[in-house]
Each structure stands twice: as structure tokens, then as C-alpha cells.
KEGU-535319 format. One record per residue (C-alpha): x, y, z; residue in one letter; residue number from 1. Coordinates in steps of 0.001 Angstrom, whole numbers. Example, Ala and Ser with C-alpha at 12.3 -4.5 7.8 and 13.67 -1.06 7.14 Angstrom:
2
(node (12300,-4500,7800),"a",1)
(node (13670,-1060,7140),"s",2)
END
This chain:
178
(node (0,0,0),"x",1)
(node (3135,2011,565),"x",2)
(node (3700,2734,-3101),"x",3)
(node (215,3106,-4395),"x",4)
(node (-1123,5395,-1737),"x",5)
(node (-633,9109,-700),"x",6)
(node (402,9767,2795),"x",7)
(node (2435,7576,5383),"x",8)
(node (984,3939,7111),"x",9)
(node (1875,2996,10840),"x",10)
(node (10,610,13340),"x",11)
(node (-891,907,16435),"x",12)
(node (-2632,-1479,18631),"x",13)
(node (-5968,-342,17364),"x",14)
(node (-4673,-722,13861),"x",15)
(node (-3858,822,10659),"x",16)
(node (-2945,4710,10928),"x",17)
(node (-3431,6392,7449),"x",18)
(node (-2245,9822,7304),"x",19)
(node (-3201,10780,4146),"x",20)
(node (-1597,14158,3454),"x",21)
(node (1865,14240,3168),"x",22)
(node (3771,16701,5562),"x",23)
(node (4126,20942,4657),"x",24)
(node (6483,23017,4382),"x",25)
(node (6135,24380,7731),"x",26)
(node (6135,20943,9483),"x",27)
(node (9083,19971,7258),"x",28)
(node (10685,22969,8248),"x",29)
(node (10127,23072,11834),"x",30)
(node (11703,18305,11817),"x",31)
(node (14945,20339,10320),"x",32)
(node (14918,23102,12890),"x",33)
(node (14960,20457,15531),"x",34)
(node (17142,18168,14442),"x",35)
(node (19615,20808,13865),"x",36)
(node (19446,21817,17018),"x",37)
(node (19462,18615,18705),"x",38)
(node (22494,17827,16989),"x",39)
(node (24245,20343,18027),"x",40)
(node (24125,19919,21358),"x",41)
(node (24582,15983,21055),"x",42)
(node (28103,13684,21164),"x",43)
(node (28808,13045,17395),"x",44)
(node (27835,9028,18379),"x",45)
(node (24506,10367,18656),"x",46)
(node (22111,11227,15750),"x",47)
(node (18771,12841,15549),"x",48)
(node (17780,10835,12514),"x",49)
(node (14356,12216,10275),"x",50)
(node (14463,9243,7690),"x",51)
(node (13677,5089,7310),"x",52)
(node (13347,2583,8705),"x",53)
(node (10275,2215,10981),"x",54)
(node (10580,1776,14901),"x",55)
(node (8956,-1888,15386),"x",56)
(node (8014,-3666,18421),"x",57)
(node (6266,-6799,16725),"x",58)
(node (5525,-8863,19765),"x",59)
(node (3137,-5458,20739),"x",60)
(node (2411,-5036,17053),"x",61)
(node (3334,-1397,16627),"x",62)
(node (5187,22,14094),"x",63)
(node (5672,3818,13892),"x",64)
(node (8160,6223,12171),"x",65)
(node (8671,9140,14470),"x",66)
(node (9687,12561,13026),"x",67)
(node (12840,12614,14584),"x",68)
(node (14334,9082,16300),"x",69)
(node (17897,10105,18628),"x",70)
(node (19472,7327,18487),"x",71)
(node (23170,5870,18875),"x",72)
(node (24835,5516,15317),"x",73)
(node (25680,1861,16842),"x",74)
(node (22251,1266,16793),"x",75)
(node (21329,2448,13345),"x",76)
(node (23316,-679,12055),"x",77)
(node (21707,-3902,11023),"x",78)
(node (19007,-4895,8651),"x",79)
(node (15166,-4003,9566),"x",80)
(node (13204,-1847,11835),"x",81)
(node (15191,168,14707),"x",82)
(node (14393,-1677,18033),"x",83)
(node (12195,1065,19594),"x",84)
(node (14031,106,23158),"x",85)
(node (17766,1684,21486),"x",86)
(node (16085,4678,20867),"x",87)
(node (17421,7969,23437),"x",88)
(node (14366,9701,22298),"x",89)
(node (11398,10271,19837),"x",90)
(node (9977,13435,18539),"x",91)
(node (6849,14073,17107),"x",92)
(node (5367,17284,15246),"x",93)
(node (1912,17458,15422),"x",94)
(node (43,16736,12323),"x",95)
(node (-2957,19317,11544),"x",96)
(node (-4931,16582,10558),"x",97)
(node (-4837,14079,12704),"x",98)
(node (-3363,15684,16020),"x",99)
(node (-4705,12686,18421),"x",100)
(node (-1939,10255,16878),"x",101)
(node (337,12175,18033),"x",102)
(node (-1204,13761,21643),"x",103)
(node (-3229,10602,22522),"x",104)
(node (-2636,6927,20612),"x",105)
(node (1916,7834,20571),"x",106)
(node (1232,8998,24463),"x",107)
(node (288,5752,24982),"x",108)
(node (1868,3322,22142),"x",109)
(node (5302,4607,22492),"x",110)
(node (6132,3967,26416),"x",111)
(node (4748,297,25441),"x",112)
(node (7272,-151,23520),"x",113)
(node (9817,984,25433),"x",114)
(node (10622,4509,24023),"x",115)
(node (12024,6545,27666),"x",116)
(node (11510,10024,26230),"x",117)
(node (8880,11537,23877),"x",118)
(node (8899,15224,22452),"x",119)
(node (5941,16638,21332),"x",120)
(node (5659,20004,18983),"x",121)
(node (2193,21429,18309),"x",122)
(node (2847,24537,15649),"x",123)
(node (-1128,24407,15656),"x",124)
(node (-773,26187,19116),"x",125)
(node (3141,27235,19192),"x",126)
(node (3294,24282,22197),"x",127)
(node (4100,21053,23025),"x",128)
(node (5515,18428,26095),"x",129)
(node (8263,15958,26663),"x",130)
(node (7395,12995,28661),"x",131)
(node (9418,10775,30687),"x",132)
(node (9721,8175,33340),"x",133)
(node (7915,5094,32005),"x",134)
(node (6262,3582,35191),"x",135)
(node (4104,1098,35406),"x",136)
(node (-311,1073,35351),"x",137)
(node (-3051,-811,35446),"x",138)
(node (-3450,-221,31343),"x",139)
(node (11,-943,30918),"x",140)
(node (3163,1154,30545),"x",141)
(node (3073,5001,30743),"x",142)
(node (4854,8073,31179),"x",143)
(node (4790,9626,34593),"x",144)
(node (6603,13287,33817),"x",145)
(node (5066,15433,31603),"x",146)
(node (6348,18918,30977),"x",147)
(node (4631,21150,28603),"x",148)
(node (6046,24353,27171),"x",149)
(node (5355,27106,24704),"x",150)
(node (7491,27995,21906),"x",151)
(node (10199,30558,22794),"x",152)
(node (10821,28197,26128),"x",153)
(node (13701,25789,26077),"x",154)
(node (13086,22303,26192),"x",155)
(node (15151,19591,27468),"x",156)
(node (14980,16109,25457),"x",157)
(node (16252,13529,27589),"x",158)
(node (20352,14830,28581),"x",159)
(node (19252,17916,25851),"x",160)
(node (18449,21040,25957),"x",161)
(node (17685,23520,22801),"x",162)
(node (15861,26423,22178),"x",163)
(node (12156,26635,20416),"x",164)
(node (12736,29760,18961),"x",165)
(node (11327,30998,15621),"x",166)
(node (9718,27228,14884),"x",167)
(node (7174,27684,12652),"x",168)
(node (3337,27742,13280),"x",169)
(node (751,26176,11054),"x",170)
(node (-1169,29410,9139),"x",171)
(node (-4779,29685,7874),"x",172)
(node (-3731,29645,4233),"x",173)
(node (-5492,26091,1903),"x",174)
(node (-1822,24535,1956),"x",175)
(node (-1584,24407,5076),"x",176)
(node (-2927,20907,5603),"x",177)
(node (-671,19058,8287),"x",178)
END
């Protein structure tokens, strides 16, 4: 389906997520800003990588492809999906059509599957959250910190921190989709 249809697949535990329109400009932009940053700041071992392959945690049958996966270069090698357990960190921008993935089913999906940090950037309201500190619940796995901030803060993402200044916001114009 990959290859015949617009957009980008992953599963949850629910099932199939299709996001059907392909990322703007401005969320383009603002997965550059941040990796940028975050590499930066990082030991040159340690990548903030924004291409393939999946993170995949078959036994839970998940399989997502975060905007931005920090992760060891070590890690990166092999054949397959990264092992979602290597991964330092996992940031998500917040897609204007289909913000719950990333607020609500990756809140929950990605401490299941062992990912100890998630970043989340909302340029729909110039805001977003890092959680932390998987702990165990009675509905499995989740994250126990949660700090929100506003664009203009800094944000630290997991031994990180970088500024959120000048990211991008989602406008009103008919592009403008994601």
C-alpha cells in the first residue's frame, strides 16, 4: 500500500494509521529546525535521525516512524526496523490533521514499547511536552513526567536542551494541511 497510496501507514494497537496528506512546508521545516538543534548539542555518536526505517516492536504489534528518532549511530546498524528500546528519544510534530496520533494513541503506544523520552511540537498552538519516566499502570506502561512548554521556552529532550525559537506555526492559508 506504501507505493500506491498518498500519505504515510503505521500501526498501532488499534490498527492501521493512514495519514493521508503528506507533511508541509512548515512541518518539514520546523523536523529540520529540531534536528539541527538537537544535533548540536549531542556527542557526534549520537544522531537525531528524520528518515527510514520504521521503529517496530512486533511482539506489541506497533510500528511507527517518528519525526525525529535520537538514536546511537551503533544502533542504526543492522538490517530491519530500529528496536524502539535503542532509541534515546522520539519526537513528534503534530500533524494538523490528525493531532490525536500524536497527543493521545503515541502517548500511549510509544512507552509500550519501550521509548524513555517523547517530544511533542504542536505549531497548531506554538506548544508542546516531553514525557518521561515510564512507570508502570493498570493499562500498561506510561509516562509519569510530563512537561509542557510554549514555543520561545527551552526544552530539554532527555540529557538535551535547545531552544524553540522561531519554529514555525501552522497558518490559515489552503496549503496548510498538516
Amino acid at each position: 500500500m506504501d507505493d500506491t497510496l498518498p500519505g504515510k501507514f503505521e500501526v498501532t494497537k488499534e490498527g492501521i494509521v493512514h495519514d493521508m496528506v503528506s507533511p508541509n512546508g512548515r512541518h518539514e521545516l520546523t523536523r529540520a529546525k529540531l534536528r539541527k538543534r538537537l544535533e548540536k548539542v549531542m556527542p557526534e555518536e549520537i544522531v537525531a535521525h528524520t528518515g527510514e526505517p520504521d521503529v517496530e516492536m512486533e511482539p506489541e504489534g506497533i510500528m511507527r516512524r517518528p519525526d525525529i528518532v535520537v538514536i546511537a549511530e551503533a544502533d542504526m546498524e543492522g538490517e530491519g526496523s530500529f528496536d524502539p528500546r535503542t532509541l534515546i528519544a522520539a519526537v513528534e510534530i503534530v500533524s494538523r490533521s490528525n493531532p490525536d496520533d500524536d497527543w493521545v494513541i503515541k502517548s500511549r503506544d510509544y512507552p509500550l514499547i519501550g521509548i524513555p523520552v517523547y517530544a511533542i511540537f504542536d505549531p497548531r498552538t506554538g506548544t508542546g511536552a516531553v514525557l518521561s519516566d515510564i512507570h508502570s499502570t493498570r493499562d500498561g506502561p506510561r509516562y509519569a513526567t510530563r512537561k509542557d512548554f510554549m514555543y520561545g521556552d527551552t526544552v530539554t529532550i532527555a540529557d538535551w536542551t535547545i531552544s524553540t525559537d522561531d519554529l514555525p506555526l501552522y497558518g490559515n492559508r489552503t496549503g496548510d494541511q498538516c
